[in-house]
C-alpha positions as CSV (number, residue, x, y, z in Angstrom):
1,X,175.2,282.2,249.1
2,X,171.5,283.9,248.4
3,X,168.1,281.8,248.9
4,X,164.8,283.0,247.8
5,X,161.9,281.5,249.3
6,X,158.5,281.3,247.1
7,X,155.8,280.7,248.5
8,X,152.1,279.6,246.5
9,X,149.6,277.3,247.0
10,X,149.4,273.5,245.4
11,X,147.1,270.5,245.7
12,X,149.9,267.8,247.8
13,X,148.5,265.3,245.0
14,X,150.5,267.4,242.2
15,X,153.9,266.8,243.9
16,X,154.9,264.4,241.7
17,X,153.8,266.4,238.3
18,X,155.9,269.4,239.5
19,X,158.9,267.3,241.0
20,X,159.0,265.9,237.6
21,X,159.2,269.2,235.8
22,X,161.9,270.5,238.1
23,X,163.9,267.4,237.5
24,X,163.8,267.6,234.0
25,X,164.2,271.2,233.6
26,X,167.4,270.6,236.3
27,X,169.1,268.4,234.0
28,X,169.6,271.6,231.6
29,X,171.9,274.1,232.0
30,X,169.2,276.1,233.0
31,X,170.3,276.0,236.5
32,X,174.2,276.6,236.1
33,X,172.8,279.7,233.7
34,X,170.6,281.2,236.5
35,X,172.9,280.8,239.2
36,X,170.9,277.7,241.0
37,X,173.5,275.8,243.2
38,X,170.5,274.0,245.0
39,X,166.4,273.4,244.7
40,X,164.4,272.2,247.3
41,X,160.6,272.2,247.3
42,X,158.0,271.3,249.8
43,X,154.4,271.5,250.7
44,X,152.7,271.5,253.9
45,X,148.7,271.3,254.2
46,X,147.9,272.7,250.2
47,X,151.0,275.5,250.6
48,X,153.8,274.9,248.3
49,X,157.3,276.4,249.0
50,X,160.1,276.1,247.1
51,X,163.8,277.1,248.1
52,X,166.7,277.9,246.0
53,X,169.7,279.0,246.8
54,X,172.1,280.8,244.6
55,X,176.1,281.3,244.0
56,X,175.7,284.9,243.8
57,X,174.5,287.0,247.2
58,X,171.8,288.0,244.7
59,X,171.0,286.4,241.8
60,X,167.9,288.3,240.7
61,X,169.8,289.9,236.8
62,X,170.5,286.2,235.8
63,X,167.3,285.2,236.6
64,X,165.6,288.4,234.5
65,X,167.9,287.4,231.9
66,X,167.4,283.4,231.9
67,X,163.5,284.5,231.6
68,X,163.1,284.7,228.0
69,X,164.7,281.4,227.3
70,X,162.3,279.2,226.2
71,X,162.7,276.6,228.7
72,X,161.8,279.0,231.6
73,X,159.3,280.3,229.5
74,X,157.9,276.7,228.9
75,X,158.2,275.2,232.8
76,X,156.1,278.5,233.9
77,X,153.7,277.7,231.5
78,X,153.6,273.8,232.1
79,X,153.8,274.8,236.3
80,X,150.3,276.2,235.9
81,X,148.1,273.9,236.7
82,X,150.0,272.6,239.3
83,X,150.9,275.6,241.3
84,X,148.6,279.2,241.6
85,X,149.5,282.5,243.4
86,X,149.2,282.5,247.1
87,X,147.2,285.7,246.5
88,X,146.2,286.1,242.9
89,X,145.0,289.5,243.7
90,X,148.7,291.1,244.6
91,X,150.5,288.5,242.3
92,X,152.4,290.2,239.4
93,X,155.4,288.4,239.0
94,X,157.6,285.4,241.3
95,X,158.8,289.1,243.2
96,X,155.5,288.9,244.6
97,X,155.2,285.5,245.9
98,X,159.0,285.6,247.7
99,X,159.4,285.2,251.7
100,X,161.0,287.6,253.5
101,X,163.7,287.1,255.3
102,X,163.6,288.1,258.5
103,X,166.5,286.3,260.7
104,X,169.3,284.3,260.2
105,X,171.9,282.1,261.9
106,X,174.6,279.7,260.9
107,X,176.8,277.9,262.9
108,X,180.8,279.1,263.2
């Protein structure tokens, strides 16, 4: 399994607004399309991080490809006025906002 790890910065009293869009965008087959096996988000002091973790060790082409559908197009759109760039000066694309990964363990 792959996770990506997106970091950005969100009011904690938007929480509910952007849960909301997940969940409804979840109920698609946007997910299954993209890969998604799993979705968590959190926030912690105005920071906003949201977890995914994929089928596929990486599943960056099925993301680029689910990009022009119009749903992903429309929850990007609807996202912004919950959630802004962590640093809008560097931010070009979700690339720029991803954690990196840096250790890892998992038990046997």
């Amino acid at each position: 399994m792959h996770s990506t790890l997106i970091v950005a910065r969100m009011d904690s009293g938007s929480a509910r607004e952007v849960a909301d869009l997940f969940a409804a965008f979840d109920r698609t087959d946007m997910p299954a399309r993209m890969g998604t096996r799993r979705r968590r988000l959190f926030e912690f002091h105005g920071l906003y991080f949201h977890l995914q973790d994929f089928d596929e060790d990486n599943g960056e082409g099925r993301i680029e490809e689910a990009k022009t559908d119009p749903r992903f197009v429309r929850i990007s759109q609807d996202l912004k006025p919950y959630i802004e760039a962590y640093d809008p000066a560097t931010w070009r694309s979700p690339k720029d906002a991803m954690a990196r990964r840096f250790y890892e363990w998992s038990a046997s």
